[in-house]
C-alpha positions as protocol buffer text, in pm:
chain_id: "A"
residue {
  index: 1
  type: UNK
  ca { x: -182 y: 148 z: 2827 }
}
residue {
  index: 2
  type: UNK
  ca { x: -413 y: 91 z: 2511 }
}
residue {
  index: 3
  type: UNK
  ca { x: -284 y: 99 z: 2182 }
}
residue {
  index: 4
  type: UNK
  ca { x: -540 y: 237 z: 1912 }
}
residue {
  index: 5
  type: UNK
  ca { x: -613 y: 192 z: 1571 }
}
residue {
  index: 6
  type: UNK
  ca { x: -668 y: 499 z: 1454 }
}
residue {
  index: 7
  type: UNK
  ca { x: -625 y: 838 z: 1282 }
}
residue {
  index: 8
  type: UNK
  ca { x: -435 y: 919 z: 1551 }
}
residue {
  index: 9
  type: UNK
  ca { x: -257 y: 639 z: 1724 }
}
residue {
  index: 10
  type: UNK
  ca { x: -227 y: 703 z: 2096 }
}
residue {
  index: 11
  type: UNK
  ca { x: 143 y: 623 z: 2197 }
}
residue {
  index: 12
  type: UNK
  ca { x: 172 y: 700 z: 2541 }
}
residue {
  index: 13
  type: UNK
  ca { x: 13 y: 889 z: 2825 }
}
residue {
  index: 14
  type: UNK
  ca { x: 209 y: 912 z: 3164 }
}
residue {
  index: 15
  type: UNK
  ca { x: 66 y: 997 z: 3465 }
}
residue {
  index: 16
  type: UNK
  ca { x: 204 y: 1196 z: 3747 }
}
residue {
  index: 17
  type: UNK
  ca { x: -8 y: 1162 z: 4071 }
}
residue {
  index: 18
  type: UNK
  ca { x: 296 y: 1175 z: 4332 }
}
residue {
  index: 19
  type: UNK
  ca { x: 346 y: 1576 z: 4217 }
}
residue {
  index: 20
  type: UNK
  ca { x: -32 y: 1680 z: 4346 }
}
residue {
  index: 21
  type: UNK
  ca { x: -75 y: 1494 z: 4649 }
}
residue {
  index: 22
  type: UNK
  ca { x: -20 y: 1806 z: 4802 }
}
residue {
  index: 23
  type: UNK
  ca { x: -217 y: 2141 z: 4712 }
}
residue {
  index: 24
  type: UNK
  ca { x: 106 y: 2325 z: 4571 }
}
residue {
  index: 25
  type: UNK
  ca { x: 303 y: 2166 z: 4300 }
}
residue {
  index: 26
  type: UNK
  ca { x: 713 y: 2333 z: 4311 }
}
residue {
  index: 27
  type: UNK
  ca { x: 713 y: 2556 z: 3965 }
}
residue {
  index: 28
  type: UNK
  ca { x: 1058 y: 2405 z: 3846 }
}
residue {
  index: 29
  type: UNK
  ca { x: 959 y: 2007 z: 3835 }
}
residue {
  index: 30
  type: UNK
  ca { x: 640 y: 2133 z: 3621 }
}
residue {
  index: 31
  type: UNK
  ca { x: 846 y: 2377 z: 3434 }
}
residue {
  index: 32
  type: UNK
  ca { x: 1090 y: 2034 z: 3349 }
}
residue {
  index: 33
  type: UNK
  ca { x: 756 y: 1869 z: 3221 }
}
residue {
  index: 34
  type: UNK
  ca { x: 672 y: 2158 z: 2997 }
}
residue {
  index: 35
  type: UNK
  ca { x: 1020 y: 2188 z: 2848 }
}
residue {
  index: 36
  type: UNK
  ca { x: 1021 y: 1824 z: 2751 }
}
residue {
  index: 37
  type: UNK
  ca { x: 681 y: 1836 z: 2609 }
}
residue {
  index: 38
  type: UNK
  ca { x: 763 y: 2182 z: 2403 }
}
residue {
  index: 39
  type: UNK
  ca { x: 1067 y: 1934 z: 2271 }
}
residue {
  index: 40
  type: UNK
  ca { x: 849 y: 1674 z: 2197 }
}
residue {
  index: 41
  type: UNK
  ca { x: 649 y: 1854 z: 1946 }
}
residue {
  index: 42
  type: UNK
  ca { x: 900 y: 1918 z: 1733 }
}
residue {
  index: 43
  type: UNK
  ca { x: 906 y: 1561 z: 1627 }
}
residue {
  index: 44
  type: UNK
  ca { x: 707 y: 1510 z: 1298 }
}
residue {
  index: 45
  type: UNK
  ca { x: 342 y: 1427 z: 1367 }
}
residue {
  index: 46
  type: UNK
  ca { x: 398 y: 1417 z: 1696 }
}
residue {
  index: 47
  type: UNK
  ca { x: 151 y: 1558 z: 1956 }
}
residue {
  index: 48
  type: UNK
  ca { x: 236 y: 1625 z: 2326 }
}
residue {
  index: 49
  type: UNK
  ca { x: 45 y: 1808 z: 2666 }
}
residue {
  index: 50
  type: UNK
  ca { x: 26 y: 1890 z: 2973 }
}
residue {
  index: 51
  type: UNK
  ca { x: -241 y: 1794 z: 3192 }
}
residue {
  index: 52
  type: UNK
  ca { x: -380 y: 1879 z: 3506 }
}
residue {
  index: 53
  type: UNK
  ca { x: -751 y: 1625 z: 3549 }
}
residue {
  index: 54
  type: UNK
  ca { x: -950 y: 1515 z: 3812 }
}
residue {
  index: 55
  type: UNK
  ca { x: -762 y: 1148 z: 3966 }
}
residue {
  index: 56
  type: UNK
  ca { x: -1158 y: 1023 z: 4030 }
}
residue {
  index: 57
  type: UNK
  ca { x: -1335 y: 977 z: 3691 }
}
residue {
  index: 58
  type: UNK
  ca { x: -1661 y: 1110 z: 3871 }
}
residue {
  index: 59
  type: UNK
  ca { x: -1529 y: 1396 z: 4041 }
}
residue {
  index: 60
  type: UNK
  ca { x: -1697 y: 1701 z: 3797 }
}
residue {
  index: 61
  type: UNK
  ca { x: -1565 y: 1993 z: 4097 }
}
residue {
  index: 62
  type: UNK
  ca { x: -1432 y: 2281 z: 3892 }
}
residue {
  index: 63
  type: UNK
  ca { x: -1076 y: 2437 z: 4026 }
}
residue {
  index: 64
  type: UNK
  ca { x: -910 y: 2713 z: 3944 }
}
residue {
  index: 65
  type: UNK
  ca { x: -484 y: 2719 z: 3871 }
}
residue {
  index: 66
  type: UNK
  ca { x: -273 y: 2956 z: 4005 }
}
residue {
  index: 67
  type: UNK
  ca { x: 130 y: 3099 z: 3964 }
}
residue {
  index: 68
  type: UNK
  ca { x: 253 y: 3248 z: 4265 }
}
residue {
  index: 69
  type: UNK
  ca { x: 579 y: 3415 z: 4336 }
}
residue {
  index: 70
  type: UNK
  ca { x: 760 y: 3627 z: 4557 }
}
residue {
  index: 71
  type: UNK
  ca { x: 644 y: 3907 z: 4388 }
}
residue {
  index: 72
  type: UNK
  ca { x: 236 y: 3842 z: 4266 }
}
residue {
  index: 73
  type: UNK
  ca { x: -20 y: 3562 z: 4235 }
}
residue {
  index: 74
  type: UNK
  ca { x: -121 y: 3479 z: 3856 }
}
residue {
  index: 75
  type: UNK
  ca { x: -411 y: 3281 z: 3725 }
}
residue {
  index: 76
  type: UNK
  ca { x: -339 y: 2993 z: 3491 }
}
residue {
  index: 77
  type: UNK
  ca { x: -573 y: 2902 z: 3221 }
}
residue {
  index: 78
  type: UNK
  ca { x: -720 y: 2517 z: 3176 }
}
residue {
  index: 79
  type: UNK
  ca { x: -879 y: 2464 z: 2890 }
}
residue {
  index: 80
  type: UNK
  ca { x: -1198 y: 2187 z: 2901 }
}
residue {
  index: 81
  type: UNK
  ca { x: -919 y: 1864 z: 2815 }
}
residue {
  index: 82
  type: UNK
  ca { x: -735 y: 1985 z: 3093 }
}
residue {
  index: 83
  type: UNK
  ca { x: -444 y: 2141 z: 2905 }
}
residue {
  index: 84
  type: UNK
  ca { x: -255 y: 2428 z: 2999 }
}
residue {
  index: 85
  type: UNK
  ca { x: 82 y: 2679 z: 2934 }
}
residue {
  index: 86
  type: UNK
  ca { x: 269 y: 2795 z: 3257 }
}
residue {
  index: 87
  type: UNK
  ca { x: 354 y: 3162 z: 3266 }
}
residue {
  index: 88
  type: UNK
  ca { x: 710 y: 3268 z: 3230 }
}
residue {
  index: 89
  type: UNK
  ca { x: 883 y: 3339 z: 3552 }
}
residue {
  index: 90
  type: UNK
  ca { x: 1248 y: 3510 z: 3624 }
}
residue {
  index: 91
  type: UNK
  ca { x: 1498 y: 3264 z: 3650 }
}
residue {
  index: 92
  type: UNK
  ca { x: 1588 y: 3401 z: 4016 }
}
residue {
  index: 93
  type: UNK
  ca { x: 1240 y: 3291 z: 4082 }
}
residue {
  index: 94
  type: UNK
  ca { x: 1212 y: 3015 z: 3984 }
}
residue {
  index: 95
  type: UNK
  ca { x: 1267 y: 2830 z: 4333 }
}
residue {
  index: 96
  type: UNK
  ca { x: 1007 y: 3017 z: 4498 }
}
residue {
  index: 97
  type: UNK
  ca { x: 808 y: 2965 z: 4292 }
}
residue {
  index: 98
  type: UNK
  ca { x: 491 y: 2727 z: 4330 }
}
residue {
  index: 99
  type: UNK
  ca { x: 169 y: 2595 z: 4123 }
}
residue {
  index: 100
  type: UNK
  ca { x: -156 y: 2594 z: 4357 }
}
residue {
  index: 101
  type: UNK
  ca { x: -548 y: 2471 z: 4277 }
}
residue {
  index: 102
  type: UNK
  ca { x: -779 y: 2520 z: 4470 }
}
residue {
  index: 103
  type: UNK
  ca { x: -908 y: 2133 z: 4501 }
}
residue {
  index: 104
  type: UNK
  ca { x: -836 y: 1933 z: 4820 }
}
residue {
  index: 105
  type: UNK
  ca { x: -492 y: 1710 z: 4824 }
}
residue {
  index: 106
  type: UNK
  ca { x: -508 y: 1436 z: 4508 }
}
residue {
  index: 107
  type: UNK
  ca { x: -804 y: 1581 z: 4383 }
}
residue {
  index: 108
  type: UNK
  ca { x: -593 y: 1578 z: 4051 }
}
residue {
  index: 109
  type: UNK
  ca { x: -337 y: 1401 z: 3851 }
}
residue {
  index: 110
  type: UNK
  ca { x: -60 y: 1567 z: 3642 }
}
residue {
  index: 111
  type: UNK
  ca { x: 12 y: 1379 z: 3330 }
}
residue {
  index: 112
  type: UNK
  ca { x: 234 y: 1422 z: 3012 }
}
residue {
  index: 113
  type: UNK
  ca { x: 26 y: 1306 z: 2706 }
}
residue {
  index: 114
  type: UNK
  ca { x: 210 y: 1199 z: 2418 }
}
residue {
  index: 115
  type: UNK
  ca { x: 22 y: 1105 z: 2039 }
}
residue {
  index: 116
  type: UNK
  ca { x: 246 y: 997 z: 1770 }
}
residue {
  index: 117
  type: UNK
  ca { x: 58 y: 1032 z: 1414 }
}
residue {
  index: 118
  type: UNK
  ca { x: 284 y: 849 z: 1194 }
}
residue {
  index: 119
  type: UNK
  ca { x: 177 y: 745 z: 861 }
}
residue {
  index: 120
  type: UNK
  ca { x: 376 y: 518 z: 570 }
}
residue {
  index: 121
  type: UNK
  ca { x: 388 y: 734 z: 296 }
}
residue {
  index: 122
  type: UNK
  ca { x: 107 y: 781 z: 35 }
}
residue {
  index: 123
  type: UNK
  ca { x: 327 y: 707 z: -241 }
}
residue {
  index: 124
  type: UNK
  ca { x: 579 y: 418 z: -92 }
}
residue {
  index: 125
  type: UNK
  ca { x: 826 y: 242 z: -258 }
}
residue {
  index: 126
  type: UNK
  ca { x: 671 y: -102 z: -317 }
}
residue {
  index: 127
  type: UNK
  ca { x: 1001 y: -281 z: -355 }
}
residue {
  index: 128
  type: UNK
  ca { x: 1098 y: -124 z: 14 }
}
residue {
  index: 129
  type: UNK
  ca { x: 1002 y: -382 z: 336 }
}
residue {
  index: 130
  type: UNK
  ca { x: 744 y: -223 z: 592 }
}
residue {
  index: 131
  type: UNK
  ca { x: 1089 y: -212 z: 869 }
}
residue {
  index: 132
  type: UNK
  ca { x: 1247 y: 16 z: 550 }
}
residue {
  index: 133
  type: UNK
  ca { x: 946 y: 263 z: 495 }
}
residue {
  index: 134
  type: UNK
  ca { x: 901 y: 309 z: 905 }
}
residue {
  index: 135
  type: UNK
  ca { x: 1295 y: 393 z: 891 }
}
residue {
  index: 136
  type: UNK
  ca { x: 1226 y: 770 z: 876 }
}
residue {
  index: 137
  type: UNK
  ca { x: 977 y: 742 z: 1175 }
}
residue {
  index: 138
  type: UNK
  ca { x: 1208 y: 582 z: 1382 }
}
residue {
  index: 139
  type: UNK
  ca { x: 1516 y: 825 z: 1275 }
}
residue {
  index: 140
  type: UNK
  ca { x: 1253 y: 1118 z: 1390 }
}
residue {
  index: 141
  type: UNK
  ca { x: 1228 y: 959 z: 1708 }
}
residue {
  index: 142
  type: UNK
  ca { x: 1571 y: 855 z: 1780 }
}
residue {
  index: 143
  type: UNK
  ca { x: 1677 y: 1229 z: 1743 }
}
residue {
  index: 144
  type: UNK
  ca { x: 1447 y: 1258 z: 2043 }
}
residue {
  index: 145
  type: UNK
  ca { x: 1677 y: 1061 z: 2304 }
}
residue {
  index: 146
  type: UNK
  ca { x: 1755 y: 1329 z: 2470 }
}
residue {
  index: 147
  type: UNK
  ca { x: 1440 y: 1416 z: 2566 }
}
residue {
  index: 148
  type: UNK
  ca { x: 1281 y: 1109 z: 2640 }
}
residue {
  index: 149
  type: UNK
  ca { x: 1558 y: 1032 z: 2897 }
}
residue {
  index: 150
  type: UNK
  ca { x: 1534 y: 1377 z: 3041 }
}
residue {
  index: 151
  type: UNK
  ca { x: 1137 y: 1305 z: 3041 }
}
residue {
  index: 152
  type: UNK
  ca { x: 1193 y: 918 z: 3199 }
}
residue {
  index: 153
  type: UNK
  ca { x: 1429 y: 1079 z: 3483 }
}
residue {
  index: 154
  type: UNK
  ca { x: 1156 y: 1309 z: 3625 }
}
residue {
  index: 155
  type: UNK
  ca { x: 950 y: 985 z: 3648 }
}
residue {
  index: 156
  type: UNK
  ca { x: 1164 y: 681 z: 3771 }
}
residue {
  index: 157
  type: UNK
  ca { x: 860 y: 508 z: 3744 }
}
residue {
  index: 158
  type: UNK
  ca { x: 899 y: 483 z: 3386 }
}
residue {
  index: 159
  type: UNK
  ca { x: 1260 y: 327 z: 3396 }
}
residue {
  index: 160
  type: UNK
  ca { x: 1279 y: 74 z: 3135 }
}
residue {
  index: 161
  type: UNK
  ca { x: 980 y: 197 z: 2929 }
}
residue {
  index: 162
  type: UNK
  ca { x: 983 y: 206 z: 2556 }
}
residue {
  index: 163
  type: UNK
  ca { x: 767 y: 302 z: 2222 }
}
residue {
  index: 164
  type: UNK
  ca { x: 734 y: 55 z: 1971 }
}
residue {
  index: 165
  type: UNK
  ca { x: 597 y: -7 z: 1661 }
}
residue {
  index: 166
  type: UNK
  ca { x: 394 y: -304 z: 1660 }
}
residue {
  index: 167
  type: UNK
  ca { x: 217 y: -319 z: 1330 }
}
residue {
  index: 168
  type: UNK
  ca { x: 25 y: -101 z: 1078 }
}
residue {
  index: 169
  type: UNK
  ca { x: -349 y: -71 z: 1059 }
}
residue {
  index: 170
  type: UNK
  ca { x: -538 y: 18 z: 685 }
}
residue {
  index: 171
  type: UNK
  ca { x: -871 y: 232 z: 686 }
}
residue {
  index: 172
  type: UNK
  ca { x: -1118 y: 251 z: 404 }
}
residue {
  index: 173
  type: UNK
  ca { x: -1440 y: 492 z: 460 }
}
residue {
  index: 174
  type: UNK
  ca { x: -1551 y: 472 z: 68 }
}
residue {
  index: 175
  type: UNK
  ca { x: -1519 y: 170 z: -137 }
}
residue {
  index: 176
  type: UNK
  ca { x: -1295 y: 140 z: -460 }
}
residue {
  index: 177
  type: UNK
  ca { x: -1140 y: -41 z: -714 }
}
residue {
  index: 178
  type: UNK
  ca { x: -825 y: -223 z: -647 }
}
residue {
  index: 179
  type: UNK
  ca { x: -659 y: -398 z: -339 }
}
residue {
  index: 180
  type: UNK
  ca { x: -360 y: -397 z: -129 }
}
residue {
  index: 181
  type: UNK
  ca { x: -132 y: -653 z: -92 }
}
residue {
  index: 182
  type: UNK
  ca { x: 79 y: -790 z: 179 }
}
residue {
  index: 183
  type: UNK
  ca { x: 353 y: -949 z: 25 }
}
residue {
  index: 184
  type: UNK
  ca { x: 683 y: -1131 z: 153 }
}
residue {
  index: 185
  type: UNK
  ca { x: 944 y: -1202 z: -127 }
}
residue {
  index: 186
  type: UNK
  ca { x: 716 y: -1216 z: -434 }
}
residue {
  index: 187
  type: UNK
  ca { x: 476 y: -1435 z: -234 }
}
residue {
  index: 188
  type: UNK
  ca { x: 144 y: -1300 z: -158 }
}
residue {
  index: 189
  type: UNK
  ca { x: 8 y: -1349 z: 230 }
}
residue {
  index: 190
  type: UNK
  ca { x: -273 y: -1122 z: 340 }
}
residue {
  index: 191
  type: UNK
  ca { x: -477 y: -842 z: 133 }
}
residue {
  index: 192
  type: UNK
  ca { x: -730 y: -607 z: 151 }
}
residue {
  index: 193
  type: UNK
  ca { x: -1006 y: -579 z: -93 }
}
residue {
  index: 194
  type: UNK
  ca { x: -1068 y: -191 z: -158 }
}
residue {
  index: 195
  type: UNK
  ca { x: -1444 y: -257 z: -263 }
}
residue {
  index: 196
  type: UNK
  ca { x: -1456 y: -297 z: 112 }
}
residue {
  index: 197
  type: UNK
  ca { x: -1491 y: -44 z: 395 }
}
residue {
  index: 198
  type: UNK
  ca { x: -1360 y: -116 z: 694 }
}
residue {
  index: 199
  type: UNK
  ca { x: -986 y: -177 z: 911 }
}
residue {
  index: 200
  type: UNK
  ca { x: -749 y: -426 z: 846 }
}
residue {
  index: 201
  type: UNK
  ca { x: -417 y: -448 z: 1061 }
}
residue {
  index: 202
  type: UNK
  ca { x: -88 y: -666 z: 1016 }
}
residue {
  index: 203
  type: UNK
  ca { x: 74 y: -698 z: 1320 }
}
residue {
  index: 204
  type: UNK
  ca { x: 475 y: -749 z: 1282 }
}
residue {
  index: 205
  type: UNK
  ca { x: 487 y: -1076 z: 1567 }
}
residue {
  index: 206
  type: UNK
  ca { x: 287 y: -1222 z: 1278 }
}
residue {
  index: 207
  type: UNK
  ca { x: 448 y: -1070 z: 968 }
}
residue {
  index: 208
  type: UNK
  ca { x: 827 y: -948 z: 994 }
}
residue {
  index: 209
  type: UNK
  ca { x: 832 y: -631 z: 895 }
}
residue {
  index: 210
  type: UNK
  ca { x: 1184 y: -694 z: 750 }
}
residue {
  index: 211
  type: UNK
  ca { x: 1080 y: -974 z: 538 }
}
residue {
  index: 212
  type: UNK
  ca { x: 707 y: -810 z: 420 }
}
residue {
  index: 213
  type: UNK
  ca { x: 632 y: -542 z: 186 }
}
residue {
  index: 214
  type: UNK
  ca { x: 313 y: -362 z: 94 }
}
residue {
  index: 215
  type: UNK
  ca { x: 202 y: -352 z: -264 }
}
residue {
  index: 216
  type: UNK
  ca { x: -108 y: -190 z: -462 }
}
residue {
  index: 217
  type: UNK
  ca { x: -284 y: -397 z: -726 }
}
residue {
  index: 218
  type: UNK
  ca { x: -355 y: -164 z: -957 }
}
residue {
  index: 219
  type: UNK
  ca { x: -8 y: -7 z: -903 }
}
residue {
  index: 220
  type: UNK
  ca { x: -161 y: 341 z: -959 }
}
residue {
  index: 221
  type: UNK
  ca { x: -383 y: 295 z: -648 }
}
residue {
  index: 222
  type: UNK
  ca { x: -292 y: 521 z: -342 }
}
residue {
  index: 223
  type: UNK
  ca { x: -318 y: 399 z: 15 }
}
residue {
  index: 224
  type: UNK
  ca { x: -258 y: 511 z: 344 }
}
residue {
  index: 225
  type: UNK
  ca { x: -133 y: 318 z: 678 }
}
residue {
  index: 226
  type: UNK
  ca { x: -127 y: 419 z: 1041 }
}
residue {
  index: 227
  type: UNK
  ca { x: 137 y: 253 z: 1266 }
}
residue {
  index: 228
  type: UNK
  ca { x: 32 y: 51 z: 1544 }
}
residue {
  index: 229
  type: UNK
  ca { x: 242 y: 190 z: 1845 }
}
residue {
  index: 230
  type: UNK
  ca { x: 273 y: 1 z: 2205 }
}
residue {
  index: 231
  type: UNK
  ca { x: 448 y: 137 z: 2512 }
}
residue {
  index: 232
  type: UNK
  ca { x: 587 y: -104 z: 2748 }
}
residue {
  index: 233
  type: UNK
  ca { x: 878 y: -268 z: 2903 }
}
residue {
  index: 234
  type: UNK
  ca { x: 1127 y: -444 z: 2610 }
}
residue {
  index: 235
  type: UNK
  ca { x: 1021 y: -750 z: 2784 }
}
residue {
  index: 236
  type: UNK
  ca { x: 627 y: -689 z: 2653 }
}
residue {
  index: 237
  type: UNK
  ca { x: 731 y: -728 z: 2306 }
}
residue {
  index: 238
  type: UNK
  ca { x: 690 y: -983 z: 2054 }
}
residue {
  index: 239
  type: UNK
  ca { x: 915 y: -1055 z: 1800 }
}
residue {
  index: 240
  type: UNK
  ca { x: 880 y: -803 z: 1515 }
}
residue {
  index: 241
  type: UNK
  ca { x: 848 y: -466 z: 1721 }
}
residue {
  index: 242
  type: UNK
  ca { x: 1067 y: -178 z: 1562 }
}
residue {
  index: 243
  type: UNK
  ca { x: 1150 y: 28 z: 1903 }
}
residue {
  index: 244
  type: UNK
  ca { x: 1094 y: 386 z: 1878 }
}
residue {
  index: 245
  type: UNK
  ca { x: 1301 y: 508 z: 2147 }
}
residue {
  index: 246
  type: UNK
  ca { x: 1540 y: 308 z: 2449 }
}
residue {
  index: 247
  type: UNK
  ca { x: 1505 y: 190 z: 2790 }
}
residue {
  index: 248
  type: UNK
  ca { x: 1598 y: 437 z: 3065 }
}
């Protein structure tokens, strides 16, 4: 798993493999996937798919997708990243039911791709510690349980993953006047000079995010941070890491 600094910070990307070693994938475990991932994007700036890609980075072979049922055979639609909708079928159907390609046996993975986008607010409280501004983040995600244990079920490969935020990460494109300050108590630690371009990022194993704050200098400045997201076991984490969802 990578974690990326980012406009979009890439959270989590499962893969699948064991549900196309064969050439015919059972409708209802991909229908499962689909559910959870339609749940998934109703989390704030959160971005989920479904996948269907080549296992071998070199294989280039096009395939065609395909519903069948008891009753008729319907193409399914891949778009170029691989992402695609399954067709509605009648719940009496739904056990017959079967997803075919046309590739040879693990020619291609499955995979559930998950993006969270979270931001700290343009406008934050400056008195408020970094662990108190990600609070509405985490509340987002925490209405989510649900889901994410449904999700970790289908894949018991997953048991004892979890999200965490890790840190926050600052981009400047254009230089301007001012600077940001990392701050803990009144005491000043690390800053970032705004006549600067480029990425700074404050990692919470160095900086508690319940002990630090972020403050502009001139207070009218606006600023903008991406969290810093890892996946892992709780094991993987340093001190510091706000946890997104639980183990499973």
């Amino acid at each position: 798993m990578k974690t990326n600094i980012a406009t979009r910070i890439s959270a989590l990307l499962f893969a699948l493999p064991v549900l196309v070693t064969a050439q015919t994938i059972p409708y209802a475990a991909v229908k499962s996937l689909q559910d959870c991932v339609e749940e998934l994007r109703r989390i704030d700036g959160a971005v989920a798919e479904l996948t269907l890609e080549h296992t071998d980075a070199v294989d280039t072979r096009s395939f065609r997708l395909a519903l069948e049922t008891p009753k008729a055979r319907t193409e399914i639609t891949v778009a170029s990243n691989g992402t695609f909708r399954l067709p509605p079928v009648a719940k009496e159907d739904e056990d017959n039911a079967r997803i075919v390609h046309t590739l040879n046996k693990g020619a291609l993975t499955l995979s559930v791709s998950f993006d969270a986008k979270g931001q700290l607010p343009l406008d934050p409280d400056e008195k408020q510690t970094i662990a108190q501004l990600c609070a509405s983040m985490v509340e987002r995600f925490r209405a989510a349980d649900k889901v994410f244990e449904k999700l970790f079920k289908i894949m018991p490969d997953l048991k004892g993953t979890q999200i965490a935020l890790v840190g926050v990460a600052f981009s400047s494109e254009e230089p301007s006047k001012g600077r940001v300050v990392l701050k803990n108590g009144e005491k000043a630690v690390a800053s970032f000079d705004l006549s600067q371009t480029g990425t700074v990022s404050w990692m919470f194993e160095k900086y508690d995010p319940k002990t630090h704050r972020i403050v502009s200098e001139p207070k009218s400045t606006k600023w903008k941070f991406n969290v810093i997201t890892k996946v892992g076991k709780e094991s993987d984490f340093a001190p510091g890491a706000i946890l997104l969802t639980k183990a499973y």
